[in-house]
Backbone bond lengths (Angstrom), bond angles and torsions (degrees), N, CA, C in turn:
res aa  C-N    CA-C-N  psi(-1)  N-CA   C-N-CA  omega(-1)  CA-C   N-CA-C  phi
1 X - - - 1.430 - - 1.511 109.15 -
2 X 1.424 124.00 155.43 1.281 133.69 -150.62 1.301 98.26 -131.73
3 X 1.471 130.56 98.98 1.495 118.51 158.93 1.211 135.46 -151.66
4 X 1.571 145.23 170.01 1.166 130.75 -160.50 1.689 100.98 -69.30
5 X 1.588 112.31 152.85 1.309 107.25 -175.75 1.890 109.78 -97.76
6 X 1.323 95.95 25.70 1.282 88.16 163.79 1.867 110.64 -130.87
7 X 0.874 117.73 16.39 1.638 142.00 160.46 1.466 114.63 -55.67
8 X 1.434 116.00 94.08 1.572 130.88 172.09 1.895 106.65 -62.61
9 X 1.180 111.46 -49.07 1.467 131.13 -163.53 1.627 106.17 -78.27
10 X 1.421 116.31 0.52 1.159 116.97 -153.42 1.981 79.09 -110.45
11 X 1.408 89.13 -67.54 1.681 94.98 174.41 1.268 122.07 -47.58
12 X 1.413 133.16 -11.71 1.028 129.92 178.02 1.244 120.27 -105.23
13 X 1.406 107.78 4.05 1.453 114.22 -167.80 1.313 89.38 -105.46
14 X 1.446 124.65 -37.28 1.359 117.12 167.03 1.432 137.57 -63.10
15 X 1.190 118.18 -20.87 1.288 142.29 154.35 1.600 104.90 -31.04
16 X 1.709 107.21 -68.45 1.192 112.97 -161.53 1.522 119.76 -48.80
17 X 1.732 101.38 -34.24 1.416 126.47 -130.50 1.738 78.91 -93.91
18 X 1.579 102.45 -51.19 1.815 81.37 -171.02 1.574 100.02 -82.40
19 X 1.218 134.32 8.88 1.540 118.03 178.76 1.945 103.90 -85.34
20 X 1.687 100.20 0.41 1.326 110.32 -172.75 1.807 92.52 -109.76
21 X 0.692 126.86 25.00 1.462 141.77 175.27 1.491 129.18 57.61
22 X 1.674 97.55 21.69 1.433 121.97 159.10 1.583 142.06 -62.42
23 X 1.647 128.95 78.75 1.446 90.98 -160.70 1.606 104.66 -92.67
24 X 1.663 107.04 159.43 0.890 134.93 -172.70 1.863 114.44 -113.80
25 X 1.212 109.34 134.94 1.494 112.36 173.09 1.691 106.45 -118.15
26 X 0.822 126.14 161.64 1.708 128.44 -153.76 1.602 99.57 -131.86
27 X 1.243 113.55 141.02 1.144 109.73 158.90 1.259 102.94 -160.89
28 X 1.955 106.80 149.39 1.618 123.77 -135.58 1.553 75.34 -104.69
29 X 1.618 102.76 139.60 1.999 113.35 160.98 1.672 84.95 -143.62
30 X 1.986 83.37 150.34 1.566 92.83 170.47 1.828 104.78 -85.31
31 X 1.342 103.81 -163.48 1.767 95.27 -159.61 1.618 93.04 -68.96
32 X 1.113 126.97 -65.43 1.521 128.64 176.97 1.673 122.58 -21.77
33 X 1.392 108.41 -64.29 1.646 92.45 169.42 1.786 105.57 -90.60
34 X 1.231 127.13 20.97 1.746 101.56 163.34 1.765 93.69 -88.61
35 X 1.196 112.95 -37.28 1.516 121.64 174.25 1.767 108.63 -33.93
36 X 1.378 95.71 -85.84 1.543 97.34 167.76 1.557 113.42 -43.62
37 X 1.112 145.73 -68.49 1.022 128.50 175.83 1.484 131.73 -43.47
38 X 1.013 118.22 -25.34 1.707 123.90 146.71 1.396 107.29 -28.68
39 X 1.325 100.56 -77.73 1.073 126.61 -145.12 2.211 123.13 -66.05
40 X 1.296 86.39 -20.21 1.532 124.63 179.72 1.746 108.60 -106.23
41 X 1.355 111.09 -9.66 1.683 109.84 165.02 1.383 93.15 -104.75
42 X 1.793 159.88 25.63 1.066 134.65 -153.64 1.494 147.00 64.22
43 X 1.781 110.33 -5.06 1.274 95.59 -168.48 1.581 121.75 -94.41
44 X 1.616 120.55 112.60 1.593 104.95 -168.50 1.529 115.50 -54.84
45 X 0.971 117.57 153.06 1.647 135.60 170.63 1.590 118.35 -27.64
46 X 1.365 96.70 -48.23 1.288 104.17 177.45 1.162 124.50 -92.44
47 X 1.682 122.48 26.81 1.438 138.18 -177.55 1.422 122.26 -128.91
48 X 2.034 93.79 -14.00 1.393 109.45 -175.47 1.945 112.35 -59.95
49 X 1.199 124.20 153.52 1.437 156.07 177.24 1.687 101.98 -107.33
50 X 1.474 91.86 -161.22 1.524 119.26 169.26 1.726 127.86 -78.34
51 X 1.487 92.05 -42.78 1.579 129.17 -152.16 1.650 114.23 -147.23
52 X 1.448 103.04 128.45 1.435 113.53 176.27 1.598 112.46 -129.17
53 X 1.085 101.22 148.26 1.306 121.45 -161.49 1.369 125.97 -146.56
54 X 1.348 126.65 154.29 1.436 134.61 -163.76 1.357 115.32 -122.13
55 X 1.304 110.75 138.37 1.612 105.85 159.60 1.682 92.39 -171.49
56 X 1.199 93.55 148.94 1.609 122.24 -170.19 0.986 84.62 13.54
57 X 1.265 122.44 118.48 1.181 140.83 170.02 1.492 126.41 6.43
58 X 1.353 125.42 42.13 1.431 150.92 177.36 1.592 106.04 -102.45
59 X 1.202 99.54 162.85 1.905 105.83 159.97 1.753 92.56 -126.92
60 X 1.326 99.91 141.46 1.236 109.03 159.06 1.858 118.02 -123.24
61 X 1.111 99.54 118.80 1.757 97.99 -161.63 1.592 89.49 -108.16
62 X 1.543 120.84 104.12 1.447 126.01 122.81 1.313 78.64 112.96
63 X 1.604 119.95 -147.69 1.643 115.70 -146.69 1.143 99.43 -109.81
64 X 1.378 114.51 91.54 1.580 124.43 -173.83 1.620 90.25 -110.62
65 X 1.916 117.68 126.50 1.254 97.56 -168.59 1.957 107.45 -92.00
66 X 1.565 96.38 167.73 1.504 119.45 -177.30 1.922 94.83 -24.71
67 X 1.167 129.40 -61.58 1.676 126.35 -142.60 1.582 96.43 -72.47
68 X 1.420 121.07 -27.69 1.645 130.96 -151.22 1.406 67.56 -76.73
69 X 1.704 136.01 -78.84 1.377 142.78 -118.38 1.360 84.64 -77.58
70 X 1.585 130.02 -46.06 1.655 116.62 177.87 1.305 118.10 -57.73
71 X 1.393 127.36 -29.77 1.047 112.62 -172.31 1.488 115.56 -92.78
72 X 1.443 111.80 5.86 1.473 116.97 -166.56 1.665 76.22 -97.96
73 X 1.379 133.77 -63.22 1.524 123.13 -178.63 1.690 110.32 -44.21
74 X 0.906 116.90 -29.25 1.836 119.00 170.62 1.203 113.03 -52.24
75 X 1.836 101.07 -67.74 1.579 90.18 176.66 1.361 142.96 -123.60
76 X 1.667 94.12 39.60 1.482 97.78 160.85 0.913 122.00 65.84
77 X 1.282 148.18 19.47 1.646 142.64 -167.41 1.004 100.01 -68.78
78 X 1.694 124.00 158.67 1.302 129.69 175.10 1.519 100.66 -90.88
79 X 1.611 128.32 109.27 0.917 135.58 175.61 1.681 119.89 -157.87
80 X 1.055 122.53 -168.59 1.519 122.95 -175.19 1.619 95.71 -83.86
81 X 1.673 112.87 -60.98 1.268 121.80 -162.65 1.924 114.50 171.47
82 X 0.794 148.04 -144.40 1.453 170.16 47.24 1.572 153.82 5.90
83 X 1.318 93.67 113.75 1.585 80.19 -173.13 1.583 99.82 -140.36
84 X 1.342 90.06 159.97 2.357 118.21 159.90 0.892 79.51 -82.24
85 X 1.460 150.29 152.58 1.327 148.89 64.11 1.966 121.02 -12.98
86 X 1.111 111.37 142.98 1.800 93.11 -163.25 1.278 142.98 48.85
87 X 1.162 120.33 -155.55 1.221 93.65 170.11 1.876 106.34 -138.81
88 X 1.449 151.77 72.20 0.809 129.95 -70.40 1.969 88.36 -155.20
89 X 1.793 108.25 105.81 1.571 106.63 -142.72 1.715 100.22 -49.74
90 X 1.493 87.49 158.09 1.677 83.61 -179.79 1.378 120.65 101.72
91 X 1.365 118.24 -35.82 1.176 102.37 177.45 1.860 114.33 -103.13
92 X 1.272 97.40 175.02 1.444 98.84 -162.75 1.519 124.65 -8.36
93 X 1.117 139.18 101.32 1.990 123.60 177.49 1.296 107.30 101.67
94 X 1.209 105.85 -5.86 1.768 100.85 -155.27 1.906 100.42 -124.40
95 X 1.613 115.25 27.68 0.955 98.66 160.74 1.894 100.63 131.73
96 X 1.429 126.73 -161.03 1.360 98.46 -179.33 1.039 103.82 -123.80
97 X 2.042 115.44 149.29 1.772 108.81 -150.04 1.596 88.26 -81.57
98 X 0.949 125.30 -7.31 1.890 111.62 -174.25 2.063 104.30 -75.87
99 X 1.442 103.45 6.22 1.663 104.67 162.28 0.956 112.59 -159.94
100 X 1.329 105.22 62.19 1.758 116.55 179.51 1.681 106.31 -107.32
101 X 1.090 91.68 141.13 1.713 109.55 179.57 1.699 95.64 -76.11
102 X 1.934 99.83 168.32 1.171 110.25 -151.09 2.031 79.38 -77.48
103 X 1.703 108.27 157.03 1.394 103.02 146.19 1.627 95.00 -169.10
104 X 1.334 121.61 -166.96 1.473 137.67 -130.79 1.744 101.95 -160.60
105 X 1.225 95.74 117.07 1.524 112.84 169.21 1.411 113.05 -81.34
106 X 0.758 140.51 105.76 1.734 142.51 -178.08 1.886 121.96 -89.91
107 X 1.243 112.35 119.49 1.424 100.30 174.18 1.627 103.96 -87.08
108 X 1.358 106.57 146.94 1.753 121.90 -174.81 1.329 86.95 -108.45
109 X 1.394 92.25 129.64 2.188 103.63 168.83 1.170 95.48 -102.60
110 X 1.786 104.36 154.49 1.687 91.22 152.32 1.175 168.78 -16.34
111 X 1.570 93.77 -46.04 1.537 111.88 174.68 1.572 117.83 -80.08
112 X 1.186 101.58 9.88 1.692 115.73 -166.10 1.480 136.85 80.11
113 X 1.673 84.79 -16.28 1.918 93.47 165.99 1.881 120.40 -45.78
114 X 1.182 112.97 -176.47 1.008 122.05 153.70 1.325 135.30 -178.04
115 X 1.049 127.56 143.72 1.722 135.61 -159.11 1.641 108.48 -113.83
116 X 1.046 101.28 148.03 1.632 127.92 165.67 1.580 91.37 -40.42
117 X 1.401 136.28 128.57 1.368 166.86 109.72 1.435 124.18 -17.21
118 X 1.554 75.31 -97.08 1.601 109.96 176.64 1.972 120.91 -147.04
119 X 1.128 95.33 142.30 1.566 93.88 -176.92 1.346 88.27 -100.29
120 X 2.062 91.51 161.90 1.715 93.81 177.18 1.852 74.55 -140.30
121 X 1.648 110.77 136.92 1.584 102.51 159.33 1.335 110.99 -89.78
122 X 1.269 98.91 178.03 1.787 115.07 165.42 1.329 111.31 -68.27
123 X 1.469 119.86 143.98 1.212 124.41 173.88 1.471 119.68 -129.17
């Protein structure tokens, strides 16, 4: 995983991920190359987060929670990966989901499109 090394929300999102039995290895970029590195794993501009991240050959951009990323390893879609867009309270790291605002897990295709995932409402 790829993130600024001064990112609270980033560490906490990781928290979640290996308490979900994910491990994660970290590595610190200033804003310029985590930017580029976005940008060189697939993620369009308008999909970018905080934090990008890998797994089997997926990107996971920003606080996409633990069940979305299992079920995206379930079924395999042919795509880049997943993303938060923003960073958006409530969801994973970013605060507690019992008062999280509404937001949307997005699958990224190849072509850079992207579709509705998963919905999350307000609570």
């Amino acid at each position: 995983m790829a993130k600024d090394p001064n990112c609270g929300c980033c560490t906490a999102w990781i928290e979640i991920i290996e308490a979900d039995g994910f491990a994660a290895t970290v590595e610190l970029l200033d804003y310029d190359a985590l930017q580029a590195h976005k940008v060189t794993s697939g993620v369009p501009e308008n999909m970018a987060s905080c934090h990008t991240a890998h797994v089997e050959g997926y990107v996971i951009e920003g606080h996409v929670p633990p069940a979305d990323i299992r079920r995206l390893l379930a079924d395999r879609p042919e795509a880049v990966g997943l993303a938060v867009p923003d960073m958006p309270y409530g969801s994973p790291g970013m605060g507690p989901e019992a008062e999280r605002e509404a937001y949307v897990v997005y699958l990224i295709r190849q072509d850079g499109s992207a579709e509705v995932f998963q919905s999350y409402p307000p609570v």
